[in-house]
N, C-alpha and C positions, 0 to 999 in steps of 0.2 A: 365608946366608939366615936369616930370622927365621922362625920357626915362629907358623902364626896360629892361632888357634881361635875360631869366629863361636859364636854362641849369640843366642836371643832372639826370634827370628824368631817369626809365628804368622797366624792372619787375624785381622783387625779390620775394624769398620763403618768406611765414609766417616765423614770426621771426627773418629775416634777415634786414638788413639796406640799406638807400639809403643816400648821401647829396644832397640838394638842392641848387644853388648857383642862385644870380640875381646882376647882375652888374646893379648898380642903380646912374648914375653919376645926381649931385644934388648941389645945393649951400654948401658949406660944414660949411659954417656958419649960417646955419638957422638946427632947429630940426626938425624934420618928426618924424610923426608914418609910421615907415612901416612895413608890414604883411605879412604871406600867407595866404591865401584861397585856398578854396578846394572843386572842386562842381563833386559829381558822377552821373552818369547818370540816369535821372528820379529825380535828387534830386535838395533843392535850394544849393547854393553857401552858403559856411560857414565858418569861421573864426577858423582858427588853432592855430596861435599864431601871436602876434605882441609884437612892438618895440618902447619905445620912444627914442628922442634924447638921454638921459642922458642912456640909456642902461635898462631899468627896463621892461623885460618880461611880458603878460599877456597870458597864455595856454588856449586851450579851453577844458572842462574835459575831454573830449574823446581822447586826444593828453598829457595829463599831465604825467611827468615822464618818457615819451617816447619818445617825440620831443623835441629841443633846438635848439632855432633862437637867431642868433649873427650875426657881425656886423664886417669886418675887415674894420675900416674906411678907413684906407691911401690907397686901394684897392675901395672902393665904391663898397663896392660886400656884400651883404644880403648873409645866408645860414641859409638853414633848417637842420640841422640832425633830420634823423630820424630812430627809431632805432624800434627793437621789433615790425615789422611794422605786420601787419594783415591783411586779405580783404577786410575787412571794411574800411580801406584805402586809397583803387585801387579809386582813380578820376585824374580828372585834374589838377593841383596844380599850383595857381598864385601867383605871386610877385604884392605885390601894396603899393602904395606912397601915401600921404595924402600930402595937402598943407602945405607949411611952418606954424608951432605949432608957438602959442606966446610963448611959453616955453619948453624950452628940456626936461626939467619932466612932459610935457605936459600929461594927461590920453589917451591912447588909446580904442579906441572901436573894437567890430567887426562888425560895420555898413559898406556895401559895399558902403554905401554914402560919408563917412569919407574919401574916398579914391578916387584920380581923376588921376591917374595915374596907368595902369594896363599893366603886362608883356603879351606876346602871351600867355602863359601857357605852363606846361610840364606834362606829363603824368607817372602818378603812376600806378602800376600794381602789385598786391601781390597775391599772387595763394598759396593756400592753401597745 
């Protein structure tokens, strides 16, 4: 398993931005999906955007145009921008790790099955 570490989290106004960062030390020669998720309270746990090896994004509509996850490799550090952020927003927001892909253009999902490696989580707050 890959060890995650989230950071970054905080409240911010509607429309204001936060980054999310996750030091995710990992084989550096194998490809992962990694992701964030995002579960608010009362709600299920849900899929923001993820990453494969080779760098190719998939957003989930309600985050598109608004958030952007990248990858500083030689760091092993995942980040979330997120920008124009809303209420709708405000959950707890996870870093997670899929096992080694057979391929770094491997397809990503947002199945929280997909994924066997998970950060503590950090907390979003957006106030209107």
């Amino acid at each position: 398993q890959v060890q995650l570490v989230e950071s970054g989290g905080g409240s911010v106004q509607s429309g204001g931005s936060l980054r999310l960062s996750c030091a995710a030390a990992r084989d550096p020669y194998s490809g992962y999906c990694m992701a964030w998720f995002r579960q608010a309270p009362g709600k299920e746990r849900e899929g923001v955007a993820t990453m494969n090896g080779s760098g190719f994004a998939w957003y989930s509509d309600s985050v598109k145009g608004r958030f952007t996850i990248a990858e500083d490799n030689a760091k092993q550090t995942l980040y979330l921008q997120m920008n124009d952020l809303r209420p709708g927003d405000t959950a707890m927001y996870y870093c997670a790790a899929s096992k080694p892909m057979d391929s770094w253009a491997a397809t990503c999902r947002f199945l929280s099955a997909d994924y066997n490696s998970w950060g503590q989580g950090t907390q979003v707050t957006v106030s209107s």
